[in-house]
C-alpha positions as CSV (number, residue, x, y, z in Angstrom):
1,X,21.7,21.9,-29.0
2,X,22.5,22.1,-25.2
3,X,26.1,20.8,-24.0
4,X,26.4,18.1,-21.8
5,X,29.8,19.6,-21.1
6,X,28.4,22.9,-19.3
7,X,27.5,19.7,-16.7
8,X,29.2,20.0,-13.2
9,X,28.2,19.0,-9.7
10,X,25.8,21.8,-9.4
11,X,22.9,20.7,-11.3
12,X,20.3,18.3,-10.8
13,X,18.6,15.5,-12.7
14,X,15.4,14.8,-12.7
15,X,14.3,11.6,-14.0
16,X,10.9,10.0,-14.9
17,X,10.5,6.5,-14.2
18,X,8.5,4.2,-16.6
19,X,9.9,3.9,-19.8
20,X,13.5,5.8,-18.8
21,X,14.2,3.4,-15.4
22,X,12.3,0.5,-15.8
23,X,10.1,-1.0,-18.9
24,X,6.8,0.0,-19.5
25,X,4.5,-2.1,-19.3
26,X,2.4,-1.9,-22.6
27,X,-1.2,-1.3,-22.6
28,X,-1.3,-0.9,-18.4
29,X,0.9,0.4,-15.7
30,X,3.8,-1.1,-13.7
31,X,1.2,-2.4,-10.9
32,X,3.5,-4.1,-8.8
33,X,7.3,-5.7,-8.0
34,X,7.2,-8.4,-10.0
35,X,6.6,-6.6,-13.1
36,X,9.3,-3.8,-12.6
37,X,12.1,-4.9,-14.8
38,X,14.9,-2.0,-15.0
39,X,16.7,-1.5,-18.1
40,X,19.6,-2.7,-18.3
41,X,22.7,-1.1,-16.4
42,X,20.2,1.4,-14.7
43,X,21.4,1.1,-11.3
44,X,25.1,1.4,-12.5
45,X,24.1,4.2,-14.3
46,X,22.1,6.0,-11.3
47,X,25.1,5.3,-9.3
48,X,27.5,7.3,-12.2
49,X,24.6,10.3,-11.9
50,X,25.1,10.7,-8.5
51,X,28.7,11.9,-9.0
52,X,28.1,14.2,-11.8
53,X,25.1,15.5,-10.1
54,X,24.4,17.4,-7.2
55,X,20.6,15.9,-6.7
56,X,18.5,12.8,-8.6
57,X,15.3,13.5,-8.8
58,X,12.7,10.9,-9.6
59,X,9.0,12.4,-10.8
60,X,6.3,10.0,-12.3
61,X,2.8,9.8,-13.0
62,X,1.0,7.2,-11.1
63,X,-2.6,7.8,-12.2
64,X,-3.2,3.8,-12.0
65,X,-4.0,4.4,-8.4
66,X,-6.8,6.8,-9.0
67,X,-8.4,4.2,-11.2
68,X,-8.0,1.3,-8.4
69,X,-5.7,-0.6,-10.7
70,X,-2.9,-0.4,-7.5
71,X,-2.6,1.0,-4.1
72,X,0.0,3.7,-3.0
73,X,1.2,0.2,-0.8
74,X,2.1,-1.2,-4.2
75,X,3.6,1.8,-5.3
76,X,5.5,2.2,-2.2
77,X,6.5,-1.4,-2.4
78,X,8.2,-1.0,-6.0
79,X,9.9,2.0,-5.3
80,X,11.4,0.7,-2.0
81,X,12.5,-2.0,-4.0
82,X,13.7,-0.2,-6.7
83,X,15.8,1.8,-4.5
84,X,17.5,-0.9,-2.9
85,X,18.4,-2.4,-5.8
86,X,20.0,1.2,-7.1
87,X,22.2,1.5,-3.6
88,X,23.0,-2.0,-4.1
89,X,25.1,-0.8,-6.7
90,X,25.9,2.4,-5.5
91,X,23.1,4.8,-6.2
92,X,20.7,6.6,-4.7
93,X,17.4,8.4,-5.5
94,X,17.5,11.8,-3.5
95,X,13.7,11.7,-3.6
96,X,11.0,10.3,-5.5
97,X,7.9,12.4,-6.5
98,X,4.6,11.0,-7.4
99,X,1.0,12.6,-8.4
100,X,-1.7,10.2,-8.0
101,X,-4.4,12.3,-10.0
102,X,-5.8,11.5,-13.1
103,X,-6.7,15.4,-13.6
104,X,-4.2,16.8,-16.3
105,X,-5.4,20.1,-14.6
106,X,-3.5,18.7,-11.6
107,X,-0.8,20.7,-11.0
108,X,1.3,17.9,-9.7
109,X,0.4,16.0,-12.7
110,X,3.2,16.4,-15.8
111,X,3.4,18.6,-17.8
112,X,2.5,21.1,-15.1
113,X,5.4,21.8,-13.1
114,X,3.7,21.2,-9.7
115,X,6.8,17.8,-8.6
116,X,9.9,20.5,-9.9
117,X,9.1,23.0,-8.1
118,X,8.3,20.8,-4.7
119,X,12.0,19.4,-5.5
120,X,13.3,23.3,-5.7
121,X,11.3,23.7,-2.4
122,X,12.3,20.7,-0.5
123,X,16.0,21.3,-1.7
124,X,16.6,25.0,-1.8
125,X,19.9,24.0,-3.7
126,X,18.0,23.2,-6.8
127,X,18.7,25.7,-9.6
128,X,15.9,24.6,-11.9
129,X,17.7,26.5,-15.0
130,X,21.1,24.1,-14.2
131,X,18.5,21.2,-14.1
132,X,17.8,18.2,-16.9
133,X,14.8,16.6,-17.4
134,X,15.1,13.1,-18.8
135,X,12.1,11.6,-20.2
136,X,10.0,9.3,-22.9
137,X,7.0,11.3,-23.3
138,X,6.3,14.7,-24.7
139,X,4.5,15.5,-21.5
140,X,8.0,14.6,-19.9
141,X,9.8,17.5,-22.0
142,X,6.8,19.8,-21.0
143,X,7.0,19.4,-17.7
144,X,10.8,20.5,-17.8
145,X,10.4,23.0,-20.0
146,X,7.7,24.8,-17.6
147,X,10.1,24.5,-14.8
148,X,12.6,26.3,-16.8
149,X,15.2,22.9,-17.4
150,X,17.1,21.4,-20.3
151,X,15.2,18.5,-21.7
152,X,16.4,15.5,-22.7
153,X,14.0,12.7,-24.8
154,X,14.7,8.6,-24.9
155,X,13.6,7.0,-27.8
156,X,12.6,4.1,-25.9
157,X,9.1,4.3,-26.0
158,X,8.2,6.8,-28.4
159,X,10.5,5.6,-31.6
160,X,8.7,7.7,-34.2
161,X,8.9,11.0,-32.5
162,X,9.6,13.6,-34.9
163,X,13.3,15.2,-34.1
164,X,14.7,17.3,-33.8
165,X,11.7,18.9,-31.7
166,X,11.5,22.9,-30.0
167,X,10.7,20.9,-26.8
168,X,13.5,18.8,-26.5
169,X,17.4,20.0,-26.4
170,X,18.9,16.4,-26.4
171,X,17.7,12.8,-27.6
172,X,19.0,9.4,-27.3
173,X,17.7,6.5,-27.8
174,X,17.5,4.8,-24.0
175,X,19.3,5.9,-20.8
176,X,22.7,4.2,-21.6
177,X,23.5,6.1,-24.5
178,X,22.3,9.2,-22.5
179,X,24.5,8.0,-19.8
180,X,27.7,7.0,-22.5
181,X,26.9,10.9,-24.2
182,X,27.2,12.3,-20.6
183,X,31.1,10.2,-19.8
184,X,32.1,11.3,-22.5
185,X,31.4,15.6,-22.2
């Protein structure tokens, strides 16, 4: 089990979006403002991160454009409005990665490592060994574990997921406990 207390200001989180941020949206994808609905205290939350991190790091899947069910407009739209509603209350997003293909052989495309190591690039500060990945999906705690980073798994989506799992060092069951676990270290 990893120790949220070995936490200081130099690591970074990485978080995925549906399902961690904002609800999913079952049976399709998040197509467009007026179905992004946050969960609860997320903003407040993001705004906590940025103090006990040195980077936030948003990486999501967004295959629904490759199969013309939104544009990267749309997609730019919710995340501009996501945003402000984050710094509204404090937060900020250091940057938000996105792979578009619907090729798992993409090497943007979680679990391949292809948005972490972008991030490392674009931020030469990123230590992707003092980095967390927080996720919903299995291809979530892939994707950190192939950049080398401590994983941590929300229940929110995926309540039946057998635990404890070699994938995943942590699990909660939605970002505010994750957030409550990490106030308290």
């Amino acid at each position: 089990m990893f120790d949220l207390s070995k936490i200081d200001k130099s690591w970074t989180l990485f978080l995925d979006r549906d399902g961690v941020i904002n609800y999913e949206n079952p049976g399709t994808y998040v197509r467009n403002w007026d179905e992004f609905i946050f969960y609860p205290q997320t903003p407040e939350h993001i705004a906590y991160f940025n103090i006990r991190f040195q980077r936030l790091i948003l990486v999501t899947n967004q295959r629904g454009i490759s199969r013309g069910l939104m544009t990267i407009p749309d997609l730019e739209n919710i995340h501009q409005n996501m945003e402000k509603k984050i710094e509204e209350k404090g937060g900020k997003i250091d940057r938000i990665y996105f792979c578009l293909d619907a090729d798992a052989t993409s090497p943007c495309r979680k679990p391949n490592p292809g948005m972490a190591l972008q991030a490392a690039v674009d931020f030469p500060e990123i230590d992707l060994k003092k980095s967390l990945m927080v996720g919903n999906n299995m291809s979530d705690m892939l994707f950190g574990r192939n950049a080398g980073m401590k994983t941590v798994f929300l229940r929110t989506t995926s309540p039946d997921q057998d635990l404890p799992h070699d994938f995943i060092d942590l699990y909660y069951e939605n970002l505010n406990e994750f957030a409550r676990a990490l106030m308290k270290s």
